[in-house]
mmCIF entry with sequence, helices, sheets and N, C-alpha, C, O atoms, coordinates in Angstrom:
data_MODEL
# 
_entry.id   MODEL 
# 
_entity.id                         1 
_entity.type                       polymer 
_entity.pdbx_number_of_molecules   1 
# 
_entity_poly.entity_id                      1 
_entity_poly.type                           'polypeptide(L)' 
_entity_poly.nstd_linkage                   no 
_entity_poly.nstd_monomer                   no 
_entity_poly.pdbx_seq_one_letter_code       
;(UNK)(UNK)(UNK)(UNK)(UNK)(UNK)(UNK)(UNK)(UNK)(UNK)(UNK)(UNK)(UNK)(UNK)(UNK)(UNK)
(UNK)(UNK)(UNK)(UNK)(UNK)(UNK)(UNK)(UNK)(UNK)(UNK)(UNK)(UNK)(UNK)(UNK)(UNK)(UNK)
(UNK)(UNK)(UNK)(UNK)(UNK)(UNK)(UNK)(UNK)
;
_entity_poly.pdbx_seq_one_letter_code_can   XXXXXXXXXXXXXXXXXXXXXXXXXXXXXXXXXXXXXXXX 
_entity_poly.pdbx_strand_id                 A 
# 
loop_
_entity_poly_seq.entity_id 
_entity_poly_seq.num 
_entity_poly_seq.mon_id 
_entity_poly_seq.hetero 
1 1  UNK n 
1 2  UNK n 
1 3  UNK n 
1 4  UNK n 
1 5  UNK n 
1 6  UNK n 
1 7  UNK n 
1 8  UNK n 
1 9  UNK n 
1 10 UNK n 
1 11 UNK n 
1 12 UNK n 
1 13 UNK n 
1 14 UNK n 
1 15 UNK n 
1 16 UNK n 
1 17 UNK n 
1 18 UNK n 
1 19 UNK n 
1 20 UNK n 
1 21 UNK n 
1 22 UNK n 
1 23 UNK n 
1 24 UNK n 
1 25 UNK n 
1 26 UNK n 
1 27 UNK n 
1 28 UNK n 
1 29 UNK n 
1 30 UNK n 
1 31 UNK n 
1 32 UNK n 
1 33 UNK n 
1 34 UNK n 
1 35 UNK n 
1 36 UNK n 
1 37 UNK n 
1 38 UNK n 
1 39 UNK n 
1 40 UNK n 
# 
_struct_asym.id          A 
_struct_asym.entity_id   1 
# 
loop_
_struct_conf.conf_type_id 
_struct_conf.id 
_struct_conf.pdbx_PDB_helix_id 
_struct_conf.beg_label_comp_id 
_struct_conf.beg_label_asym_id 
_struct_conf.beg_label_seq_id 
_struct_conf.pdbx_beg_PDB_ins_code 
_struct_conf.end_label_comp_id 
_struct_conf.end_label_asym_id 
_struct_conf.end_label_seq_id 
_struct_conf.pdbx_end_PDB_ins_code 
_struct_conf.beg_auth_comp_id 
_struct_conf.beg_auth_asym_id 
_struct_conf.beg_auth_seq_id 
_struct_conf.end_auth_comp_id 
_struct_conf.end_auth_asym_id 
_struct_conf.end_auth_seq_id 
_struct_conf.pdbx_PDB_helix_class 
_struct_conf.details 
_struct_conf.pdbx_PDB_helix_length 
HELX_P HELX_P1 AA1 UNK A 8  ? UNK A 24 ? UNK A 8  UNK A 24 1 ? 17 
HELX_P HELX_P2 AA2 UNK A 28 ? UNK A 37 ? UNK A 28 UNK A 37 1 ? 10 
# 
_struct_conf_type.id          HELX_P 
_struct_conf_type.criteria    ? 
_struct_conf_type.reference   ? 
# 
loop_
_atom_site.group_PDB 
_atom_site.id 
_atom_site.type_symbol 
_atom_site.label_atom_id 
_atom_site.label_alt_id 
_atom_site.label_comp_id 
_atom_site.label_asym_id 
_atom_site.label_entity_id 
_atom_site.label_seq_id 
_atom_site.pdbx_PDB_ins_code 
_atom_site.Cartn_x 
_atom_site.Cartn_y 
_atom_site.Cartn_z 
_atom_site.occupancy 
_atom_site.B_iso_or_equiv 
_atom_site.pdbx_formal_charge 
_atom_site.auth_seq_id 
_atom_site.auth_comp_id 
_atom_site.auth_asym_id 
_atom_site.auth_atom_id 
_atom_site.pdbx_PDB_model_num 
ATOM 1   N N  . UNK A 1 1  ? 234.467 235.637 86.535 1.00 0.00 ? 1  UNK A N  1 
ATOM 2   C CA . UNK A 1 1  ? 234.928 236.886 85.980 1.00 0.00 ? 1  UNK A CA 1 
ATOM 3   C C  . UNK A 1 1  ? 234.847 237.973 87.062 1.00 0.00 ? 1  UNK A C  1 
ATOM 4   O O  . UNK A 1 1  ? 233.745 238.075 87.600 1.00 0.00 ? 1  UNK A O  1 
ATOM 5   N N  . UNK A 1 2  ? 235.905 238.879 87.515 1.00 0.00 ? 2  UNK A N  1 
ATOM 6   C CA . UNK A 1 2  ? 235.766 239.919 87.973 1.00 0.00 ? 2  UNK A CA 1 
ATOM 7   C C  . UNK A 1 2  ? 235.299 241.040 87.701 1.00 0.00 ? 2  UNK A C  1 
ATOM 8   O O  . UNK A 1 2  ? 235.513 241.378 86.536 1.00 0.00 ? 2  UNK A O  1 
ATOM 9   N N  . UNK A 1 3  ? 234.692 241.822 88.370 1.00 0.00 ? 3  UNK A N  1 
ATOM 10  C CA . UNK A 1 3  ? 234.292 243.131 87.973 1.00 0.00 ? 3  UNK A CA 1 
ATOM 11  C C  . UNK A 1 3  ? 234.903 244.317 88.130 1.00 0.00 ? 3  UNK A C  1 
ATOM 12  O O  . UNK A 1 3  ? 234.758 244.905 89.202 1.00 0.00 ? 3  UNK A O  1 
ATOM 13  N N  . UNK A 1 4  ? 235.601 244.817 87.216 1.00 0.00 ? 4  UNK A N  1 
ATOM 14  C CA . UNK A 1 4  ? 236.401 246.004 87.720 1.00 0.00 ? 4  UNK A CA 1 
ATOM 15  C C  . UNK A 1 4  ? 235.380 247.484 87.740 1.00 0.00 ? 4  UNK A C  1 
ATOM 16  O O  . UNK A 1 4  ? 234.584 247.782 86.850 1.00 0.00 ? 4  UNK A O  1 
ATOM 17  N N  . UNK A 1 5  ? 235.651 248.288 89.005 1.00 0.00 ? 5  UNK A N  1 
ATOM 18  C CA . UNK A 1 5  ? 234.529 249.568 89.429 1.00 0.00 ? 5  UNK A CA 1 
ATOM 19  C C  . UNK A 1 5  ? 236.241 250.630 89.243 1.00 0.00 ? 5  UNK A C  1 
ATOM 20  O O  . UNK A 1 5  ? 237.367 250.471 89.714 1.00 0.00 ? 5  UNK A O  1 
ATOM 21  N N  . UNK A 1 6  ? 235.652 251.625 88.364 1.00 0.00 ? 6  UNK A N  1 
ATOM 22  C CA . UNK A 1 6  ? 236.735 252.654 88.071 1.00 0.00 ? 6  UNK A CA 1 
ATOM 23  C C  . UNK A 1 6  ? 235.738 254.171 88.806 1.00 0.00 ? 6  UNK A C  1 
ATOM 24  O O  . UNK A 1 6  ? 234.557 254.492 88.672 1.00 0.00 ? 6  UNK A O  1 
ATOM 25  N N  . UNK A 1 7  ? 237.090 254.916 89.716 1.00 0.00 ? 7  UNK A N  1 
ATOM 26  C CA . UNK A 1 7  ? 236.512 255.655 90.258 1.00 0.00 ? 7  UNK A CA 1 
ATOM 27  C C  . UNK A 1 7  ? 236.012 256.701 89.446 1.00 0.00 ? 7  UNK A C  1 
ATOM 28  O O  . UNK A 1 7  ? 236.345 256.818 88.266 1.00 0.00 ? 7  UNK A O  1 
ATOM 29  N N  . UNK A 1 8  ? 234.909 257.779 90.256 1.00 0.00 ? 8  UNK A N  1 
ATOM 30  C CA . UNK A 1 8  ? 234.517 258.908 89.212 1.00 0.00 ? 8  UNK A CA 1 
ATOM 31  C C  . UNK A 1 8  ? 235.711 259.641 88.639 1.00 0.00 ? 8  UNK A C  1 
ATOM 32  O O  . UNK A 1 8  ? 235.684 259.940 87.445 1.00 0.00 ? 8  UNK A O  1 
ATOM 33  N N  . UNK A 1 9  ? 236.772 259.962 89.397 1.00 0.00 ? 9  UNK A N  1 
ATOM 34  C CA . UNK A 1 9  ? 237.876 260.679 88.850 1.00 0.00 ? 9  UNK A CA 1 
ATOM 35  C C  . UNK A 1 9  ? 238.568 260.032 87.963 1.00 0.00 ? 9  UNK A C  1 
ATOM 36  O O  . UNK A 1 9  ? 238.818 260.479 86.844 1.00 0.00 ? 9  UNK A O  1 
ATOM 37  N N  . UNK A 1 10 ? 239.028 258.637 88.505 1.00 0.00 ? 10 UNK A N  1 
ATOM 38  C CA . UNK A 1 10 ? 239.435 257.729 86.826 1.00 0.00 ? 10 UNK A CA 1 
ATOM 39  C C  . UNK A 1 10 ? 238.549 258.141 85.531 1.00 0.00 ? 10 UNK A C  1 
ATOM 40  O O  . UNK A 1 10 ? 239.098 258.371 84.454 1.00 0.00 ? 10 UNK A O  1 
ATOM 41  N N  . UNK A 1 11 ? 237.384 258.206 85.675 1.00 0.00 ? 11 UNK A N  1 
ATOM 42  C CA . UNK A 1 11 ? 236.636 257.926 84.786 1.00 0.00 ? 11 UNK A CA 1 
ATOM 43  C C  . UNK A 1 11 ? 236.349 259.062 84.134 1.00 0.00 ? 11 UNK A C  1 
ATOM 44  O O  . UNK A 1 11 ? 236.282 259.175 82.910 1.00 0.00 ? 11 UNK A O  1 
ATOM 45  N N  . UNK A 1 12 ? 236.121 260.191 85.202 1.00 0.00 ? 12 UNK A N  1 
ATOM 46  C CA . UNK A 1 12 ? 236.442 261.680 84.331 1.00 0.00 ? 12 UNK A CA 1 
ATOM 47  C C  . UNK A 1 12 ? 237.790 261.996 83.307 1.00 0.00 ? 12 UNK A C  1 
ATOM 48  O O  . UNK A 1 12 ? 237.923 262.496 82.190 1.00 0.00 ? 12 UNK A O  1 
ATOM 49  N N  . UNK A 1 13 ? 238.860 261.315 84.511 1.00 0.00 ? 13 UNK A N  1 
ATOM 50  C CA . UNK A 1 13 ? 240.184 261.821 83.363 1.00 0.00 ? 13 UNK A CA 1 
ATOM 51  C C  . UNK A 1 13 ? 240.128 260.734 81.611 1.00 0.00 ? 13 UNK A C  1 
ATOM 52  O O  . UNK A 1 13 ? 240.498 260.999 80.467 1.00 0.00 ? 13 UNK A O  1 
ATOM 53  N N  . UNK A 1 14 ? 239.340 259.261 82.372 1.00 0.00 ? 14 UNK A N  1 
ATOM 54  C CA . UNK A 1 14 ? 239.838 258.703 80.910 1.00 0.00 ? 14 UNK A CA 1 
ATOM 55  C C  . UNK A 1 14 ? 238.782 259.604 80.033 1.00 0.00 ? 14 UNK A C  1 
ATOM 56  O O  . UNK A 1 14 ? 239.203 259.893 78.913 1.00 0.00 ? 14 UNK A O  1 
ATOM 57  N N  . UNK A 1 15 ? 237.750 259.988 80.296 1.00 0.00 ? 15 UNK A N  1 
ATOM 58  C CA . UNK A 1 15 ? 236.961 261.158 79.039 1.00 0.00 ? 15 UNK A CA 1 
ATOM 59  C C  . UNK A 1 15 ? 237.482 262.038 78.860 1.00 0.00 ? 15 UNK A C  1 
ATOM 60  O O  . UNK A 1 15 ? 237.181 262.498 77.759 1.00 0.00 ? 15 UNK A O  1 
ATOM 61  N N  . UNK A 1 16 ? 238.165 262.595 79.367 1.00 0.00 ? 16 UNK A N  1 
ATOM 62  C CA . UNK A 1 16 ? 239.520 263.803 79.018 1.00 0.00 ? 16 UNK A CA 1 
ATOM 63  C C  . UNK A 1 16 ? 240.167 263.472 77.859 1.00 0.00 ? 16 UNK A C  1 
ATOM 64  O O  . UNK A 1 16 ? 240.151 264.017 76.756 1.00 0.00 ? 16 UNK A O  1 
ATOM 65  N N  . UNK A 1 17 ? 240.929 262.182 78.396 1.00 0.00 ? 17 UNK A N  1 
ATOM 66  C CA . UNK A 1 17 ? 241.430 262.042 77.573 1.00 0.00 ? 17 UNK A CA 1 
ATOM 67  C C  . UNK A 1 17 ? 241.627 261.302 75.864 1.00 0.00 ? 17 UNK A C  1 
ATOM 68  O O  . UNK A 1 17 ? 242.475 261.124 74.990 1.00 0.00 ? 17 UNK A O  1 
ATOM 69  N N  . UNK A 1 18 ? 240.193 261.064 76.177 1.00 0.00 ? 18 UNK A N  1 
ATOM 70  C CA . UNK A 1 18 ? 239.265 260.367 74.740 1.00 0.00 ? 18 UNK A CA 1 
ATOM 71  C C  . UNK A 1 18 ? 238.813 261.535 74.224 1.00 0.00 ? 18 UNK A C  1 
ATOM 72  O O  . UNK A 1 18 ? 238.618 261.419 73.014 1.00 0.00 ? 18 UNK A O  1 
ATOM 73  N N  . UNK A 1 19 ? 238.620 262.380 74.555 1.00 0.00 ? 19 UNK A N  1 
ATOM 74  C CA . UNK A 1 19 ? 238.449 263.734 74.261 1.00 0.00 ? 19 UNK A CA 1 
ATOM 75  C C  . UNK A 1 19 ? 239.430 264.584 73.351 1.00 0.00 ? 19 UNK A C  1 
ATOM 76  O O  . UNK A 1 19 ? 239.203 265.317 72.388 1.00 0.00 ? 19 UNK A O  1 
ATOM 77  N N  . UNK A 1 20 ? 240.545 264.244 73.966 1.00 0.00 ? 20 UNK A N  1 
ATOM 78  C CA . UNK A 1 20 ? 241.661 264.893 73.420 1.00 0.00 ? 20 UNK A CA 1 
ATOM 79  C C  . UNK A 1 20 ? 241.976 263.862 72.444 1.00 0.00 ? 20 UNK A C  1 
ATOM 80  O O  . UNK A 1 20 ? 242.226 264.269 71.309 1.00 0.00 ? 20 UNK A O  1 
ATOM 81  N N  . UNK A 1 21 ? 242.023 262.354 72.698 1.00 0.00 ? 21 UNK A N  1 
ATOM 82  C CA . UNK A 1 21 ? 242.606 261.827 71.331 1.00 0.00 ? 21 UNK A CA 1 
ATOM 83  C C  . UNK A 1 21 ? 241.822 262.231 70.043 1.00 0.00 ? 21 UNK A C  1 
ATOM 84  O O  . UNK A 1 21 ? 242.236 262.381 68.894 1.00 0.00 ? 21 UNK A O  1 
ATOM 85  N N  . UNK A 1 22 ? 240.524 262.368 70.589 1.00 0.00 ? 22 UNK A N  1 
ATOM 86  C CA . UNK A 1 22 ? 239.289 262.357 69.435 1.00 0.00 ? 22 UNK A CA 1 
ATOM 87  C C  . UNK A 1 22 ? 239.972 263.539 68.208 1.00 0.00 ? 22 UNK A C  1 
ATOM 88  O O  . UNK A 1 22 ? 240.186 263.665 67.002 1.00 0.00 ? 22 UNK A O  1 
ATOM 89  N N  . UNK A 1 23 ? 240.113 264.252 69.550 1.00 0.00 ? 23 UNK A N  1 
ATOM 90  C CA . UNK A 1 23 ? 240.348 266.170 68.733 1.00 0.00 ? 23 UNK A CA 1 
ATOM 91  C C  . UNK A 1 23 ? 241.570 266.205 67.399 1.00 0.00 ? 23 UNK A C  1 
ATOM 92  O O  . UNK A 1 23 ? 241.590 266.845 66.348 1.00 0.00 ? 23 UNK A O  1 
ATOM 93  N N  . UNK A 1 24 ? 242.563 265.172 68.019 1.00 0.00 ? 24 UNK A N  1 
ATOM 94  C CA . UNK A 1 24 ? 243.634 264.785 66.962 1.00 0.00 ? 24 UNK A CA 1 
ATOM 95  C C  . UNK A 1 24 ? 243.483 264.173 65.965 1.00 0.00 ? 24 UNK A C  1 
ATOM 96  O O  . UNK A 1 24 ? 244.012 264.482 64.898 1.00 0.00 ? 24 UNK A O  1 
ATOM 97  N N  . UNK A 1 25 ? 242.650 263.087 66.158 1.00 0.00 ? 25 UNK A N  1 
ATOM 98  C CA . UNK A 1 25 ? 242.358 262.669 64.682 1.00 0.00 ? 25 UNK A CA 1 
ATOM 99  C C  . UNK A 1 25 ? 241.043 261.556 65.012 1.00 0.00 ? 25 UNK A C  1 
ATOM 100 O O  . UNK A 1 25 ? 241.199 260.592 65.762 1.00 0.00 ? 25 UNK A O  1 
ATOM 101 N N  . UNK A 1 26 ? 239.258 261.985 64.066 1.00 0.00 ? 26 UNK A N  1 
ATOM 102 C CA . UNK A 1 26 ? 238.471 260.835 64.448 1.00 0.00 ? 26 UNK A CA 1 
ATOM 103 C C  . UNK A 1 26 ? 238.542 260.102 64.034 1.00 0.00 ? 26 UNK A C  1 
ATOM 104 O O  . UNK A 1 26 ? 238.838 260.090 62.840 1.00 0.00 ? 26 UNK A O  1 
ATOM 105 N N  . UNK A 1 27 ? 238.267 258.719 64.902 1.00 0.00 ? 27 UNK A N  1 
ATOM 106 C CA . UNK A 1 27 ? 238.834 257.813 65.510 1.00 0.00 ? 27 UNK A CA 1 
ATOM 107 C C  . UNK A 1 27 ? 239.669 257.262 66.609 1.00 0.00 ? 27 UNK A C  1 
ATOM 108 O O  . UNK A 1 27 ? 239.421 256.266 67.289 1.00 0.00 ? 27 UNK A O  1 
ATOM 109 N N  . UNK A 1 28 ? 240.738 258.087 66.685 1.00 0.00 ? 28 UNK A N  1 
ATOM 110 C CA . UNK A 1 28 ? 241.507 257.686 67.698 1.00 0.00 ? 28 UNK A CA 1 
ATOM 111 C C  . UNK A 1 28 ? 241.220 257.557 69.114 1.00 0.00 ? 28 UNK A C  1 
ATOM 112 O O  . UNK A 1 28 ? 241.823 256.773 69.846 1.00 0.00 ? 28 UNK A O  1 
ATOM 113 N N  . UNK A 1 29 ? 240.172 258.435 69.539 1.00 0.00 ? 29 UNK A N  1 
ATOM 114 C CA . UNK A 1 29 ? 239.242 258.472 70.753 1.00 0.00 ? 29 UNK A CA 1 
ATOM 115 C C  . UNK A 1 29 ? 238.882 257.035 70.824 1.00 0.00 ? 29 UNK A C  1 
ATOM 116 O O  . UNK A 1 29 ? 239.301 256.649 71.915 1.00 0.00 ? 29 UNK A O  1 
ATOM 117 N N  . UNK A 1 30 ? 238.358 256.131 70.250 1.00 0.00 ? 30 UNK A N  1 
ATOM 118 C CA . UNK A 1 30 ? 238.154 255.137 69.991 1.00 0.00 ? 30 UNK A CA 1 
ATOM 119 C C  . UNK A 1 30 ? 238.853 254.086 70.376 1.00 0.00 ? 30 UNK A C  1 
ATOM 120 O O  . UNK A 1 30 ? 238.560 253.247 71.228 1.00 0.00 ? 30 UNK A O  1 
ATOM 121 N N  . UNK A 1 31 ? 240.085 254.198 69.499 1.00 0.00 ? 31 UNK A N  1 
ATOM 122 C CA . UNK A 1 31 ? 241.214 253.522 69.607 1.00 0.00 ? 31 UNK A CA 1 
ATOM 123 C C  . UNK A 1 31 ? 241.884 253.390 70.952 1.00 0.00 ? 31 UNK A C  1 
ATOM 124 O O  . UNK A 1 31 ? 242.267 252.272 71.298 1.00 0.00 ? 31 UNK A O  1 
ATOM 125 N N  . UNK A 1 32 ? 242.080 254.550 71.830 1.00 0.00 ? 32 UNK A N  1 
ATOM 126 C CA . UNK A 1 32 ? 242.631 254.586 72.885 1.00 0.00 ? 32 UNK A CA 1 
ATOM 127 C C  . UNK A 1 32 ? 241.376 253.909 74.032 1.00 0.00 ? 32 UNK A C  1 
ATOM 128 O O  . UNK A 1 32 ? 241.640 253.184 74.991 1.00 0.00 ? 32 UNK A O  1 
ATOM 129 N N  . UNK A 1 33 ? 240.271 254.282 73.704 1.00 0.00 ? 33 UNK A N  1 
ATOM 130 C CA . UNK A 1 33 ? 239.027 253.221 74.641 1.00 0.00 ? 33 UNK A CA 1 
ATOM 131 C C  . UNK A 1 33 ? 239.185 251.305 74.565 1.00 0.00 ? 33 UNK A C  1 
ATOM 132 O O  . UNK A 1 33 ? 238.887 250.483 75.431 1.00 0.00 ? 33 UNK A O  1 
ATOM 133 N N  . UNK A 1 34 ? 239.729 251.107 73.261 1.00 0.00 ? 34 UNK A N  1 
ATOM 134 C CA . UNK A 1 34 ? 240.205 249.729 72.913 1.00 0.00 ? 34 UNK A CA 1 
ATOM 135 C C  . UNK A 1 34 ? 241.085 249.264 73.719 1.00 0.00 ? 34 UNK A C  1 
ATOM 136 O O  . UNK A 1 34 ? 241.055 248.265 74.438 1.00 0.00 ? 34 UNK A O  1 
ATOM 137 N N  . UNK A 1 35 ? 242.235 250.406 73.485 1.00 0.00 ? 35 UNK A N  1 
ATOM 138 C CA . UNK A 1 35 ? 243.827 249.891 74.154 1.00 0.00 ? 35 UNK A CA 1 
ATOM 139 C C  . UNK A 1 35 ? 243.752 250.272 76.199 1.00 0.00 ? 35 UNK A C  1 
ATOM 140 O O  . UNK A 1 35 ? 244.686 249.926 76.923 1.00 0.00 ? 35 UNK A O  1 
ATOM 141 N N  . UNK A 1 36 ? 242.607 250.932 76.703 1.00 0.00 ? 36 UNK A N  1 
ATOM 142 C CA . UNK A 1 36 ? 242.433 250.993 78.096 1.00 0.00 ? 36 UNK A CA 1 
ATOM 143 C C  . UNK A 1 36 ? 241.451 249.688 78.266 1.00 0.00 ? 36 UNK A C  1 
ATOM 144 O O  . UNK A 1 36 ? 241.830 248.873 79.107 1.00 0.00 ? 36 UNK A O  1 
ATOM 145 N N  . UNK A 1 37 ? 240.822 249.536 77.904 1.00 0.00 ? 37 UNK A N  1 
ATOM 146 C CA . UNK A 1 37 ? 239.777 247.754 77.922 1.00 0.00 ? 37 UNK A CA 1 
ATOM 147 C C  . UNK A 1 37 ? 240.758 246.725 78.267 1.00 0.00 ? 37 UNK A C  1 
ATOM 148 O O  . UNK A 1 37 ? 240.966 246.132 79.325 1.00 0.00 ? 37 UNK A O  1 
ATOM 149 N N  . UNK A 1 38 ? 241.474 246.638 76.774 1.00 0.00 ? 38 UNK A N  1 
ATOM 150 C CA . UNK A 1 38 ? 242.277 245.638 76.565 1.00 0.00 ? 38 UNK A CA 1 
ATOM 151 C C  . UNK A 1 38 ? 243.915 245.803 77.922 1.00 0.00 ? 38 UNK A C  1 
ATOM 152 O O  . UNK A 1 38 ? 244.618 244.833 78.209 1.00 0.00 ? 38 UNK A O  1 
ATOM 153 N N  . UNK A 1 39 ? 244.063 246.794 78.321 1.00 0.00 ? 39 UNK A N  1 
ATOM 154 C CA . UNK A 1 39 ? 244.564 246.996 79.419 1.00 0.00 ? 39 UNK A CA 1 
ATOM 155 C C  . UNK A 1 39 ? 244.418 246.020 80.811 1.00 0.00 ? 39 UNK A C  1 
ATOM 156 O O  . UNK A 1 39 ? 245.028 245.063 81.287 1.00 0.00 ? 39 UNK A O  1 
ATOM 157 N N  . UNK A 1 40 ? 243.188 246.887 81.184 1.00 0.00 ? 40 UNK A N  1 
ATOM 158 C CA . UNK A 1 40 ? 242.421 246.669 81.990 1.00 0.00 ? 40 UNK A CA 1 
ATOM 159 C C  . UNK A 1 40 ? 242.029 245.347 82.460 1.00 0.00 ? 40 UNK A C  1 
ATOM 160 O O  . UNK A 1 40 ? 241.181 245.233 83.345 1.00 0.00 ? 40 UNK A O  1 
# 
C-alpha cells in the first residue's frame, strides 16, 4: 500500500473547503471528505 503525504497548503484548502460544504448543509462537510478519500 502506498502512502499518500498531502501538502500543508493542500490540506489547508481541503479544510476550507469542508468548511464551506459544512456551512451549506450538516453533513455535507462530511460527504465531500468521503468523495476526496475515495478520490485519492
Amino acid at each position: 500500500m502506498l502512502t499518500l503525504r498531502l501538502r500543508r497548503d493542500a490540506v489547508s484548502e481541503l479544510t476550507k473547503a469542508w468548511t464551506w460544504y459544512e456551512s451549506q448543509r450538516i453533513g455535507l462537510g462530511d460527504e465531500f471528505h468521503t468523495c476526496v478519500g475515495a478520490a485519492l
